[in-house]
Phi, psi and omega in degrees: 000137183275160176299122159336099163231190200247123161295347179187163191305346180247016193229100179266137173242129169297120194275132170275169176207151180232151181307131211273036178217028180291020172199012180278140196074030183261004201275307202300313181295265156049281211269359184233335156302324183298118178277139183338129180285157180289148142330314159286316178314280250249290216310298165262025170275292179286341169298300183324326178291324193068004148322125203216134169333160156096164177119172186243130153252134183266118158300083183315342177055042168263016171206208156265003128111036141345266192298343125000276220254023171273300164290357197294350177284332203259029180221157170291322211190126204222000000 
């Protein structure tokens, strides 16, 4: 049974669980359904950043590394 907890002192809500292979063979449908981020999103993801040529980026590998290979021109090396 998953842990409980309360949206309010009288309301318990069950926290769900999922099977720890529940997505599995889904990403490519994912990466292909999903849409791009705009041009303007990434332009000003680095100005905002202060990114400046050059440089190393670390991929945390938390999506499909979208924004990876958006930016990826402006690093030596991702």
């Amino acid at each position: 049974m998953a842990p409980t907890r309360c949206l309010s002192e009288n309301v318990p809500v069950q926290e769900p669980r999922f099977r720890a292979d529940f997505y599995f063979g889904t990403a490519a449908d994912y990466e292909q359904s999903r849409p791009a981020y705009p041009p303007a999103l990434i332009r000003d993801l680095l100005r905002r950043a202060r990114i400046s040529a050059g440089g190393r980026l670390l991929d945390l590998a938390c999506g499909t590394g979208q924004i990876a290979f958006a930016v990826a021109h402006d690093f030596d090396d991702v």
